[in-house]
C-alpha positions as protocol buffer text, in pm:
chain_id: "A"
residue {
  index: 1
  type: UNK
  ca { x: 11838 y: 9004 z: 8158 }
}
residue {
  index: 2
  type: UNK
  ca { x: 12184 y: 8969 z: 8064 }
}
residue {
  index: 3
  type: UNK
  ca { x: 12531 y: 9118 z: 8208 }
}
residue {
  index: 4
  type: UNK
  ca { x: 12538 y: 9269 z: 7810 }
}
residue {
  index: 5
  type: UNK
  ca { x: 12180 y: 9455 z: 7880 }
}
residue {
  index: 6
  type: UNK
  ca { x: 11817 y: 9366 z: 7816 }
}
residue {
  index: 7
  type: UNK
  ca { x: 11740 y: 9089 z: 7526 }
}
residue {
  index: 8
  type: UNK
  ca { x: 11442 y: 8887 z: 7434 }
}
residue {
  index: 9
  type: UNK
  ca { x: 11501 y: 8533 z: 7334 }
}
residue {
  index: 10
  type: UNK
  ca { x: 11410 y: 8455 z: 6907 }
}
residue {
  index: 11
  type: UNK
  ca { x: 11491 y: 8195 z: 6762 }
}
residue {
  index: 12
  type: UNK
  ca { x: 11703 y: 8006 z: 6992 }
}
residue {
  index: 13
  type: UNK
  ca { x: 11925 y: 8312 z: 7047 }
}
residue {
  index: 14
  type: UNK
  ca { x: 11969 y: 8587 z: 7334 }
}
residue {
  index: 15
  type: UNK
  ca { x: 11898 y: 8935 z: 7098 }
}
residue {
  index: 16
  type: UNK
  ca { x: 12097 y: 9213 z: 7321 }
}
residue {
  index: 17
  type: UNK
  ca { x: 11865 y: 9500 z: 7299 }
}
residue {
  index: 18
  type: UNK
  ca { x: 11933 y: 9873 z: 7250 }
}
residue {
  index: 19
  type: UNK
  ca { x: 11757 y: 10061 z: 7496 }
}
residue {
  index: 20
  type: UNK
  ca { x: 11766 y: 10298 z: 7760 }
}
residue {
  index: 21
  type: UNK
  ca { x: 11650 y: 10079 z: 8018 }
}
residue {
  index: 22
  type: UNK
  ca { x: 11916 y: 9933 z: 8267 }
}
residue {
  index: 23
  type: UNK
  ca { x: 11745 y: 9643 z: 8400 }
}
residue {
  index: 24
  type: UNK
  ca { x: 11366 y: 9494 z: 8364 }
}
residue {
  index: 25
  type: UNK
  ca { x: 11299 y: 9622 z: 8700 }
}
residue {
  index: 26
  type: UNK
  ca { x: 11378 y: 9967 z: 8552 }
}
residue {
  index: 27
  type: UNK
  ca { x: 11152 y: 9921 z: 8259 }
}
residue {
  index: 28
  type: UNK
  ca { x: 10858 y: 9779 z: 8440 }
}
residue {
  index: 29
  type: UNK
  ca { x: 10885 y: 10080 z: 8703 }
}
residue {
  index: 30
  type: UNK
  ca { x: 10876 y: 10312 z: 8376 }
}
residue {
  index: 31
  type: UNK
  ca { x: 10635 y: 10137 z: 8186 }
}
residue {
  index: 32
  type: UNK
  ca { x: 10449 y: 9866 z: 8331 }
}
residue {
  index: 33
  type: UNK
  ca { x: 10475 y: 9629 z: 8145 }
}
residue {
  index: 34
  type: UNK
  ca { x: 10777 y: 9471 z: 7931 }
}
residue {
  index: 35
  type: UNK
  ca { x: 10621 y: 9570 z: 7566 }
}
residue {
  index: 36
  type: UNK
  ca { x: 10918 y: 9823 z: 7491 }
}
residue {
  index: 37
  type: UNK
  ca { x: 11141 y: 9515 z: 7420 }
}
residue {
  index: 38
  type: UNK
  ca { x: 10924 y: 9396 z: 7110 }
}
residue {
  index: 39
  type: UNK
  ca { x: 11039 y: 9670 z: 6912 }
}
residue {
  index: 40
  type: UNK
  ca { x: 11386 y: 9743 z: 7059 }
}
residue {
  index: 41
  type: UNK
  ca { x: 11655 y: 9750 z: 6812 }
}
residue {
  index: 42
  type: UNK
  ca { x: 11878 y: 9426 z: 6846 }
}
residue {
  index: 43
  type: UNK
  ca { x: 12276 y: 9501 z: 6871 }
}
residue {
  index: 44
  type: UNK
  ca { x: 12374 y: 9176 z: 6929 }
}
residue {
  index: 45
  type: UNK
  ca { x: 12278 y: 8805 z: 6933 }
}
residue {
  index: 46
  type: UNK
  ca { x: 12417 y: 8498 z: 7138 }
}
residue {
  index: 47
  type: UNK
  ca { x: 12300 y: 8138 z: 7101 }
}
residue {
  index: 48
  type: UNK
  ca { x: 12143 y: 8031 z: 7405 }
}
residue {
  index: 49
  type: UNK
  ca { x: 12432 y: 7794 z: 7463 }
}
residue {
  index: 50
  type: UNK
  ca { x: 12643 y: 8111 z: 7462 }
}
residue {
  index: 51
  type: UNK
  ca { x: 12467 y: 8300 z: 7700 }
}
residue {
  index: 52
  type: UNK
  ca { x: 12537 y: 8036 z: 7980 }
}
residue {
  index: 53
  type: UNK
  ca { x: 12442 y: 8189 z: 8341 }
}
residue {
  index: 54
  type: UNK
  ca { x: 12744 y: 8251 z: 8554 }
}
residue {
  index: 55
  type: UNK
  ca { x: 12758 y: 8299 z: 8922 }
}
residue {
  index: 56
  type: UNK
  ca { x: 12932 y: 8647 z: 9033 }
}
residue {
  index: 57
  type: UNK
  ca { x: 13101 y: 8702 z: 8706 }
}
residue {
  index: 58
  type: UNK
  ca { x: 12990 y: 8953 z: 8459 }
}
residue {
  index: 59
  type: UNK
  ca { x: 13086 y: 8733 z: 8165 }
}
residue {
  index: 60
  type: UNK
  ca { x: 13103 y: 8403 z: 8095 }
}
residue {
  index: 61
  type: UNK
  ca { x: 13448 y: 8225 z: 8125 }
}
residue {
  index: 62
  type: UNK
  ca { x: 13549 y: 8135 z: 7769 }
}
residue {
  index: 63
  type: UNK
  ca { x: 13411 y: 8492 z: 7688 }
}
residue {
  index: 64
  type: UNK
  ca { x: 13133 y: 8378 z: 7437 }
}
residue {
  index: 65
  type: UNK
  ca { x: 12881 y: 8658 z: 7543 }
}
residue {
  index: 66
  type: UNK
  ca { x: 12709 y: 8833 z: 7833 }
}
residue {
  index: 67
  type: UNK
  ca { x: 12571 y: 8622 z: 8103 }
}
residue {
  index: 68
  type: UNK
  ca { x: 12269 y: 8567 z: 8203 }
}
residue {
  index: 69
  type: UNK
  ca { x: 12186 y: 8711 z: 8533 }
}
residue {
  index: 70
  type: UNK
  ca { x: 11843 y: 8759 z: 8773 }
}
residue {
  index: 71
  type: UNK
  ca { x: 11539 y: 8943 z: 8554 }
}
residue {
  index: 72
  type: UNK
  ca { x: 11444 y: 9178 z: 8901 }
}
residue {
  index: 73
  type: UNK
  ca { x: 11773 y: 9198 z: 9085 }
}
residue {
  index: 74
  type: UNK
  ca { x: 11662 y: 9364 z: 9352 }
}
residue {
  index: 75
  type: UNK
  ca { x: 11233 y: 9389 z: 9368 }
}
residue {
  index: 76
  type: UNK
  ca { x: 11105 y: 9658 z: 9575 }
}
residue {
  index: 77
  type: UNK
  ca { x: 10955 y: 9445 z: 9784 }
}
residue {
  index: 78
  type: UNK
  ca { x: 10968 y: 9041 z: 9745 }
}
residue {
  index: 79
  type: UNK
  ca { x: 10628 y: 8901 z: 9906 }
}
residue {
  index: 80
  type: UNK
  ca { x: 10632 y: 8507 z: 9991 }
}
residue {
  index: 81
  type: UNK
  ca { x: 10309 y: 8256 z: 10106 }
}
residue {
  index: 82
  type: UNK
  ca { x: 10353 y: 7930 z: 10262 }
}
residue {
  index: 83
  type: UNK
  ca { x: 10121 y: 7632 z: 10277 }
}
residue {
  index: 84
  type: UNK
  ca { x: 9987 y: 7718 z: 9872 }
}
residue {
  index: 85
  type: UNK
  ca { x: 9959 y: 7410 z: 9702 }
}
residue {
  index: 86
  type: UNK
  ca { x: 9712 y: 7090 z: 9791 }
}
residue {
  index: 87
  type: UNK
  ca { x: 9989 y: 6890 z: 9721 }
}
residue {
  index: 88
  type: UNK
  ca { x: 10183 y: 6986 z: 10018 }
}
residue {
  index: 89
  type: UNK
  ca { x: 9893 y: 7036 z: 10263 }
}
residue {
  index: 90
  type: UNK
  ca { x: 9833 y: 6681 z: 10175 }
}
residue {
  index: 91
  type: UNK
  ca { x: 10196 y: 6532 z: 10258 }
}
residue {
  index: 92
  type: UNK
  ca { x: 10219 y: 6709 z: 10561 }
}
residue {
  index: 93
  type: UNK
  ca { x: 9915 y: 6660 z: 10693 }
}
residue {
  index: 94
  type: UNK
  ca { x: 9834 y: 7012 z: 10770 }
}
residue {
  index: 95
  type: UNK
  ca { x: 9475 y: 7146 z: 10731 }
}
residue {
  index: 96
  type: UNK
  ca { x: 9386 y: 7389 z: 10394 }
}
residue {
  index: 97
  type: UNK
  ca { x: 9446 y: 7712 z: 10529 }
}
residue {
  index: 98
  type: UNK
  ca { x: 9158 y: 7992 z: 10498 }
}
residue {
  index: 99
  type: UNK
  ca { x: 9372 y: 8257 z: 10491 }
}
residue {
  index: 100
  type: UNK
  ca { x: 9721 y: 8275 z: 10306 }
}
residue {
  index: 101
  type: UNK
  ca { x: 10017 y: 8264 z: 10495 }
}
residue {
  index: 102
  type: UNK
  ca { x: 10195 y: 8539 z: 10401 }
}
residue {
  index: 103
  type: UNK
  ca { x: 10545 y: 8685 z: 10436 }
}
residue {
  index: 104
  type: UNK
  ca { x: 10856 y: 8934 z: 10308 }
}
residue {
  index: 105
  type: UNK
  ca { x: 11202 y: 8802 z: 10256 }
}
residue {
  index: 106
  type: UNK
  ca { x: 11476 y: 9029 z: 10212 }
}
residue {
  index: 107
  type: UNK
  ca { x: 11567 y: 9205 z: 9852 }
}
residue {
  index: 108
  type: UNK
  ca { x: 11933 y: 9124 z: 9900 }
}
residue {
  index: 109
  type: UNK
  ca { x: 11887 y: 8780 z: 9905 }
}
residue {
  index: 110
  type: UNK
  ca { x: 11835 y: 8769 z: 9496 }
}
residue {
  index: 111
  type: UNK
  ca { x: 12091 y: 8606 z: 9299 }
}
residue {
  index: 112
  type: UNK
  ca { x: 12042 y: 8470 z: 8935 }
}
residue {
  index: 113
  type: UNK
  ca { x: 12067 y: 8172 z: 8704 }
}
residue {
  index: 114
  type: UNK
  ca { x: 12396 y: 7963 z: 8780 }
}
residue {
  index: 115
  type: UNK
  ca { x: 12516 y: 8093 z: 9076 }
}
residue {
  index: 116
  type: UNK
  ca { x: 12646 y: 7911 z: 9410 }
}
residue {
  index: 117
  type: UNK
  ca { x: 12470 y: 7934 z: 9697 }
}
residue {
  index: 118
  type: UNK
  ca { x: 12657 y: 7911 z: 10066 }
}
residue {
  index: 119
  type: UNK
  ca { x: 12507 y: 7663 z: 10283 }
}
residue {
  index: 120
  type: UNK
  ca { x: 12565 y: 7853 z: 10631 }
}
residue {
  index: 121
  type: UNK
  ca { x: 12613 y: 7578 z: 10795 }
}
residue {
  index: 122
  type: UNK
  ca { x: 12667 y: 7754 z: 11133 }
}
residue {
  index: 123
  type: UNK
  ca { x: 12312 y: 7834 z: 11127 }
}
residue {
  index: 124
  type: UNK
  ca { x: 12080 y: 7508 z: 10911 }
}
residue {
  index: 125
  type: UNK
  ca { x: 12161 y: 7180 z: 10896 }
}
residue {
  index: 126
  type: UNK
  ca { x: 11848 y: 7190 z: 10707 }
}
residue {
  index: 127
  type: UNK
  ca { x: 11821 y: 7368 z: 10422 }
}
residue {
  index: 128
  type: UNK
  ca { x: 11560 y: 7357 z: 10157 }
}
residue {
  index: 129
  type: UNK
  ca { x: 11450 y: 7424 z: 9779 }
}
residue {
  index: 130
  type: UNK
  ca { x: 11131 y: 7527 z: 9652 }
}
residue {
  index: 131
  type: UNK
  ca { x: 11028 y: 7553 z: 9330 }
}
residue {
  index: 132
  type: UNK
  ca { x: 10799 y: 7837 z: 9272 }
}
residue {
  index: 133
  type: UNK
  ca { x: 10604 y: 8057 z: 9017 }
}
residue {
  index: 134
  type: UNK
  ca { x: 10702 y: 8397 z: 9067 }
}
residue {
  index: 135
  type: UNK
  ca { x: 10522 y: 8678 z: 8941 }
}
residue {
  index: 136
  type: UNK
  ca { x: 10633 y: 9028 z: 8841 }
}
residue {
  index: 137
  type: UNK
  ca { x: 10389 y: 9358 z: 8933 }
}
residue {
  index: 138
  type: UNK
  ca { x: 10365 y: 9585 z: 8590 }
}
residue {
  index: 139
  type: UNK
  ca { x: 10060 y: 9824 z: 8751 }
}
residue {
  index: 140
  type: UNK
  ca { x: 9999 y: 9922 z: 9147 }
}
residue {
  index: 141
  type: UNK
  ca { x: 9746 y: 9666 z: 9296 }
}
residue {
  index: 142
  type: UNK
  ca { x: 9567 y: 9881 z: 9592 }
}
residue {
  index: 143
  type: UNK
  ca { x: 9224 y: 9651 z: 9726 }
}
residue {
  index: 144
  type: UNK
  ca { x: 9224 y: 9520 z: 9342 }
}
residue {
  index: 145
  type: UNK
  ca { x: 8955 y: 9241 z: 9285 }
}
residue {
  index: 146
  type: UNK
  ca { x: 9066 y: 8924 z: 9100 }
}
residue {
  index: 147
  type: UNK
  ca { x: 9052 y: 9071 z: 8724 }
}
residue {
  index: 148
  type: UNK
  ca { x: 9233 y: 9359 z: 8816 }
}
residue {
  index: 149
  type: UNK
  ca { x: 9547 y: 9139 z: 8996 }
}
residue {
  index: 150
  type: UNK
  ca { x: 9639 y: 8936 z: 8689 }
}
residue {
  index: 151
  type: UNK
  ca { x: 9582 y: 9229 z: 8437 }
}
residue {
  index: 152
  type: UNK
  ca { x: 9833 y: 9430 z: 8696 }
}
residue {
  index: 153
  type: UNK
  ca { x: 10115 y: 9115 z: 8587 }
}
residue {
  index: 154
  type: UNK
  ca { x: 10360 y: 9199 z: 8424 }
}
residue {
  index: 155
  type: UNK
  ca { x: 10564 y: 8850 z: 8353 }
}
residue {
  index: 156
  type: UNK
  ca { x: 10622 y: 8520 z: 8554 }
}
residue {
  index: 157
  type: UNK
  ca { x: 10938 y: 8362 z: 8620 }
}
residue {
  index: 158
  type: UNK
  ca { x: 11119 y: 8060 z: 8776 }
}
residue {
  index: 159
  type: UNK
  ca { x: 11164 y: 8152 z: 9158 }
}
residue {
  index: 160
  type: UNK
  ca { x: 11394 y: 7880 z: 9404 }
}
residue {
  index: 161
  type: UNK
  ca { x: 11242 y: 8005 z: 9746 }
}
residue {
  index: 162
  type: UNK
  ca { x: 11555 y: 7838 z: 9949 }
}
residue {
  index: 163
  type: UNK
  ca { x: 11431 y: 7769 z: 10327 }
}
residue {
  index: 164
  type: UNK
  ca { x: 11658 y: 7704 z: 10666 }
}
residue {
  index: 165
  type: UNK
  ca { x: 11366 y: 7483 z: 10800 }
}
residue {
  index: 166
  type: UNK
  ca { x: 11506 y: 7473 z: 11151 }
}
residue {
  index: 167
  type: UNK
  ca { x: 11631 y: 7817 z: 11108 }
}
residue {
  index: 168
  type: UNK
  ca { x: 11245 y: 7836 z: 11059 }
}
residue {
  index: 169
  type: UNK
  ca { x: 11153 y: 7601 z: 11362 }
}
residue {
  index: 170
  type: UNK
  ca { x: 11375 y: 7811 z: 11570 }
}
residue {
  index: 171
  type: UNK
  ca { x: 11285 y: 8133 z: 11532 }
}
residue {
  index: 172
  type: UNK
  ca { x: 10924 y: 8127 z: 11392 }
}
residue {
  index: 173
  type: UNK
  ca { x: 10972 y: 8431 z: 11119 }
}
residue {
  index: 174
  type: UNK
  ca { x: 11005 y: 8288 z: 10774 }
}
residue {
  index: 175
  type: UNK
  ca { x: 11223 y: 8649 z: 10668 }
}
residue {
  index: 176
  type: UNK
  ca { x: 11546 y: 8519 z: 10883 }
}
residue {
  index: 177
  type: UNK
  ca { x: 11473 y: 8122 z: 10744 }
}
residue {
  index: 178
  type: UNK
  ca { x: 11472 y: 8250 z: 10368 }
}
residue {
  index: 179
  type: UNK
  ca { x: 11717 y: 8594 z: 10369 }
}
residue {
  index: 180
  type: UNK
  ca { x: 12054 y: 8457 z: 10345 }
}
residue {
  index: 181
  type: UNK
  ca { x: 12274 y: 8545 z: 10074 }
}
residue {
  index: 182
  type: UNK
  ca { x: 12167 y: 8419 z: 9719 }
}
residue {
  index: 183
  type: UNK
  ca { x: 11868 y: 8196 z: 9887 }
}
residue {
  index: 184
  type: UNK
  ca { x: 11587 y: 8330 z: 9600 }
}
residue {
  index: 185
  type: UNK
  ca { x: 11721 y: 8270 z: 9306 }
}
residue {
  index: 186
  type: UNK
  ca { x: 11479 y: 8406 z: 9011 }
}
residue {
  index: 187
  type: UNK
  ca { x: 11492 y: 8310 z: 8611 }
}
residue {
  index: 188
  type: UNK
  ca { x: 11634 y: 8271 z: 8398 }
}
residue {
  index: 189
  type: UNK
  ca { x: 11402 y: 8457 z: 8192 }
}
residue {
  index: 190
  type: UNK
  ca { x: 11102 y: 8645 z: 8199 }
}
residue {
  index: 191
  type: UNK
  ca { x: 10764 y: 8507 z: 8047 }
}
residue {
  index: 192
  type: UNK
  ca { x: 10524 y: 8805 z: 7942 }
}
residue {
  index: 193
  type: UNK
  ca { x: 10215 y: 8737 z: 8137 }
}
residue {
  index: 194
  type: UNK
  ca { x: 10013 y: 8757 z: 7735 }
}
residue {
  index: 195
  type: UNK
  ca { x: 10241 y: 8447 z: 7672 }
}
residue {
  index: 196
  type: UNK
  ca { x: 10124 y: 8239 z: 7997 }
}
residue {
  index: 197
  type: UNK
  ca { x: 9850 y: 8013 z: 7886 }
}
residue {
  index: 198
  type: UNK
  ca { x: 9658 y: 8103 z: 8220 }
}
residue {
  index: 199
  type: UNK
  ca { x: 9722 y: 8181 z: 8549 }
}
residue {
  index: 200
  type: UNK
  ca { x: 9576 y: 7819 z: 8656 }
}
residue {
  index: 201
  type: UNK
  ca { x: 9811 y: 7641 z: 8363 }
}
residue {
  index: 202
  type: UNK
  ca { x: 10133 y: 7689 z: 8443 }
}
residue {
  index: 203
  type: UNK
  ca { x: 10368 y: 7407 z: 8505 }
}
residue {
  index: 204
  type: UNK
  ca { x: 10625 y: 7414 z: 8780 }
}
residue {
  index: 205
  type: UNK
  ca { x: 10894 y: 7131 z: 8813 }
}
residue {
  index: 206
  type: UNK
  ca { x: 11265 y: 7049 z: 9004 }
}
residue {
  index: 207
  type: UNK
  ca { x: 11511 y: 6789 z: 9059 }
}
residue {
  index: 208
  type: UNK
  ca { x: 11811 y: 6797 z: 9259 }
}
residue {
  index: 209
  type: UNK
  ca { x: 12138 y: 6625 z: 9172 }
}
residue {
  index: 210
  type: UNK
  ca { x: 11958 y: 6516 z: 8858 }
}
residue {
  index: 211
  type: UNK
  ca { x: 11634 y: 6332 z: 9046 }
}
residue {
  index: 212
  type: UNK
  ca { x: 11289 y: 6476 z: 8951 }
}
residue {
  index: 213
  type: UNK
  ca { x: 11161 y: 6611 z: 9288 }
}
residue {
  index: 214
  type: UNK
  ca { x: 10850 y: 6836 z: 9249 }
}
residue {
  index: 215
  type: UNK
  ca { x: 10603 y: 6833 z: 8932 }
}
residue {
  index: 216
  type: UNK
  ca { x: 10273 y: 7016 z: 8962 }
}
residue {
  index: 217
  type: UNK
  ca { x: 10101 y: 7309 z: 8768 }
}
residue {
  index: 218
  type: UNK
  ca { x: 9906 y: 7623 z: 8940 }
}
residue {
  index: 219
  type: UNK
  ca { x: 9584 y: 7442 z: 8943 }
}
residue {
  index: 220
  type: UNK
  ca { x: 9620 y: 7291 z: 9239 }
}
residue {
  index: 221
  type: UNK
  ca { x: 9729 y: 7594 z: 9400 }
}
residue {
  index: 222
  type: UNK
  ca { x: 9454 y: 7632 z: 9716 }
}
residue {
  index: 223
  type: UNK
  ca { x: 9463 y: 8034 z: 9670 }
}
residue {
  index: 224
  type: UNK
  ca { x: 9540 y: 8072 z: 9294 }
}
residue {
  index: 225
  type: UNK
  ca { x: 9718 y: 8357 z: 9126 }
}
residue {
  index: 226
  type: UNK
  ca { x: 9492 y: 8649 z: 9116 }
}
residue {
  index: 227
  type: UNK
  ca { x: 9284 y: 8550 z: 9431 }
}
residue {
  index: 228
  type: UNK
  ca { x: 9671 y: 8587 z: 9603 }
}
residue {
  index: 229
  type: UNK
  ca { x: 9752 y: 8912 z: 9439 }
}
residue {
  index: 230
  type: UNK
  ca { x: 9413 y: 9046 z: 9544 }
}
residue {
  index: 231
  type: UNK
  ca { x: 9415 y: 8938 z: 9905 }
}
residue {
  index: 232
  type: UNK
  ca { x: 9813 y: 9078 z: 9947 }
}
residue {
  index: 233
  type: UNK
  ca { x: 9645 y: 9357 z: 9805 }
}
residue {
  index: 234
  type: UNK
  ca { x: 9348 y: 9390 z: 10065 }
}
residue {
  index: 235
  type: UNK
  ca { x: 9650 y: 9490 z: 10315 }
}
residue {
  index: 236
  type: UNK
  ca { x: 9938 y: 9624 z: 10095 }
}
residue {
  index: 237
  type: UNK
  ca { x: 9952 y: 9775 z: 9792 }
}
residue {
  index: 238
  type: UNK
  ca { x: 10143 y: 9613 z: 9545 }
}
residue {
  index: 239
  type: UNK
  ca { x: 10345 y: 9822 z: 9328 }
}
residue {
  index: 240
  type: UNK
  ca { x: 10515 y: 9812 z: 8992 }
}
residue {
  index: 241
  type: UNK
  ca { x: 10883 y: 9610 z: 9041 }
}
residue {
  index: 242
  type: UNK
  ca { x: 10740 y: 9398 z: 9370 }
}
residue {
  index: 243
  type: UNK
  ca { x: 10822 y: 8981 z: 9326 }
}
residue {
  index: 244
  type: UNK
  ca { x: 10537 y: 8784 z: 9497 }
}
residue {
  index: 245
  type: UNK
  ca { x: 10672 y: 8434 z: 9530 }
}
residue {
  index: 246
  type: UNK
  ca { x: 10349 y: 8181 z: 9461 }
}
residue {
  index: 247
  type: UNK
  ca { x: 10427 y: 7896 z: 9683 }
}
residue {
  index: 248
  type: UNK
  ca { x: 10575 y: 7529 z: 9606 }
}
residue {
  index: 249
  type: UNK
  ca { x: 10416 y: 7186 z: 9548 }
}
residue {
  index: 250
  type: UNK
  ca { x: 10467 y: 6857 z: 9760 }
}
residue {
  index: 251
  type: UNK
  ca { x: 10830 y: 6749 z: 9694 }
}
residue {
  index: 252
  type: UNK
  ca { x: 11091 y: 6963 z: 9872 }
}
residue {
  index: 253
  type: UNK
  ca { x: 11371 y: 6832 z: 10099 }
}
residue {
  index: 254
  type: UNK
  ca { x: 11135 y: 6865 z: 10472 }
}
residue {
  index: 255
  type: UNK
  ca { x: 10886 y: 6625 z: 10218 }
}
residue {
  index: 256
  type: UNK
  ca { x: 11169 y: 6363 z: 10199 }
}
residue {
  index: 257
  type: UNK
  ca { x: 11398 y: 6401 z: 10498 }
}
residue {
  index: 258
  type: UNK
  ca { x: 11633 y: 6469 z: 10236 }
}
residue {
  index: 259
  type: UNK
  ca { x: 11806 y: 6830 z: 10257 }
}
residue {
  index: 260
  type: UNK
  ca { x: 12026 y: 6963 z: 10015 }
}
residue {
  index: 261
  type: UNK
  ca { x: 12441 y: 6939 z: 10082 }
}
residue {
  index: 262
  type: UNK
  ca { x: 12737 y: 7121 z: 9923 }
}
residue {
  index: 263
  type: UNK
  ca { x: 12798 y: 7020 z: 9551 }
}
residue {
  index: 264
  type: UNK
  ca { x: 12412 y: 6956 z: 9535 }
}
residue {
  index: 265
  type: UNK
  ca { x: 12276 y: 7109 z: 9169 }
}
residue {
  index: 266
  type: UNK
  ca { x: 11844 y: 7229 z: 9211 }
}
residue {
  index: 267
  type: UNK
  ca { x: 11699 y: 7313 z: 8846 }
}
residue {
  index: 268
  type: UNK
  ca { x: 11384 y: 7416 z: 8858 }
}
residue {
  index: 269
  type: UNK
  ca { x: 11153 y: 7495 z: 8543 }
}
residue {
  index: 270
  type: UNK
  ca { x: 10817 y: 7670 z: 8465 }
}
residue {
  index: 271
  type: UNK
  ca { x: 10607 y: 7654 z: 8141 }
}
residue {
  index: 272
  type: UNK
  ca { x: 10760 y: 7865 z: 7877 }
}
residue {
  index: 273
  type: UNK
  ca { x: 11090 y: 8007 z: 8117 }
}
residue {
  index: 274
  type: UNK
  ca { x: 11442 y: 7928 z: 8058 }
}
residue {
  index: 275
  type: UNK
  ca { x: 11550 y: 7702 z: 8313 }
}
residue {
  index: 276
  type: UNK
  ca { x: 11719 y: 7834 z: 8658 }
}
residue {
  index: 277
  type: UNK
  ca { x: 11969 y: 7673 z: 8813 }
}
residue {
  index: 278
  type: UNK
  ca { x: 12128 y: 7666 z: 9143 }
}
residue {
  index: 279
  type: UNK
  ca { x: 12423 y: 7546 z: 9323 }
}
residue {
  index: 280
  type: UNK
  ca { x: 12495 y: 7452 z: 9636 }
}
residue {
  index: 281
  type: UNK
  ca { x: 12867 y: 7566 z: 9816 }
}
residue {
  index: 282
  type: UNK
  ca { x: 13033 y: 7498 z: 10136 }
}
């Protein structure tokens, strides 16, 4: 998604699309799925380089081309599980749980590629990043089994699930730790679930202020991608638009004792999605 429209990336390029869709949320609501854009006319093309993310302006600053901003701005409902990878069970010591831990964070609390984060420091003196896989709904998931969840996927994307840990600690709901303004950034582009190699093969990595921090793929997730769409679905039906956040490998900033600080930078990559990064403001 760029501030210019929608555009699918060819040949190292940003193709502005013509179509009557406003957003990829808008499309996947209509549609399902994001097939329309194969055969959308292109009006315009940017080199990747010239398509640079932007935080809060509609354009980049030397005026080179749209920007690039979140693919689902605003999901109709942005789902979250803790405790998902082995990885992380295993550094803190907790036990595999049986059951995902699930949550909602708020909508609002979307921002895209590039932008600057607050750090609200009146509240955290601990917050967080987390890489994550995020996936997009294309078809309504009611009590769906397993084969039905991933065929209901519409696209993945790079997801930074930022956490107030003692926000978290404090209050005990996960929704006030992980709401704040521009704390889940997504993109910076979508990945069209046909192009994921599997839903057990995707790669998910960060590093903050240039240090690899987190490297892992989904196969060590303990409740893996359509086992957690179909159990969120057992409860709540998913529906086309909704963000479900996947959960983060060992690695984050409660792993190390090391939390992130204004003028901190948090990329975060996964397998075959531009990267999305994030930074961090006083």
């Amino acid at each position: 998604m760029t501030s210019g429209g929608l555009g699918r990336i060819e040949d190292g390029a940003v193709a502005v699309l013509d179509t009557p869709y406003p957003d990829a949320g808008a499309l996947i609501e209509a549609t399902g799925s994001l097939d329309a854009l194969a055969t959308a006319k292109v009006v315009r093309r940017i080199p990747l380089a010239g398509a640079d993310a932007d935080d809060d302006d509609d354009d980049d600053a030397d005026g080179a081309g749209p920007a690039l901003l979140a693919p689902i701005a605003r999901p109709r409902a942005l789902w979250g599980i803790g405790m998902n990878y082995h990885s992380k069970a295993e550094r803190t010591g907790r036990p595999v749980p049986d059951e995902p831990v699930l949550y909602l964070a708020a909508p609002s609390s979307v921002c895209g590629p590039g932008a600057s984060v607050r750090l609200p420091a009146e509240q955290t003196a601990e917050m967080d990043y987390e890489a994550e896989i995020a996936v997009v709904i294309g078809r309504t998931l009611d009590r769906a089994d397993e084969a039905a969840a991933w065929a209901a996927v519409a696209a993945v994307t790079a997801a930074n699930d930022m956490t107030c840990r003692d926000v978290m600690k404090r209050t005990g709901w996960p929704v006030l730790a992980k709401s704040f303004a521009g704390f889940t950034p997504l993109g910076g582009s979508l990945l069209h679930r046909d192009e994921v190699a599997g839903p057990d093969a995707i790669g998910v990595r960060s590093w903050v202020r240039g240090e690899p921090r987190q490297d892992s793929t989904s196969a060590d997730m303990i409740f893996p991608i359509p086992e957690l769409l179909a159990r969120i679905s057992r409860y709540a039906a998913l529906h086309p638009g909704d963000v479900v956040l996947t959960g983060t490998p060992a690695g984050t900033g409660q792993d190390r004792g090391d939390f992130l600080r204004p003028g901190d930078t948090v990329r975060v990559e996964i397998d075959g999605v531009l990267p999305l990064t994030t930074r961090v403001r006083a």
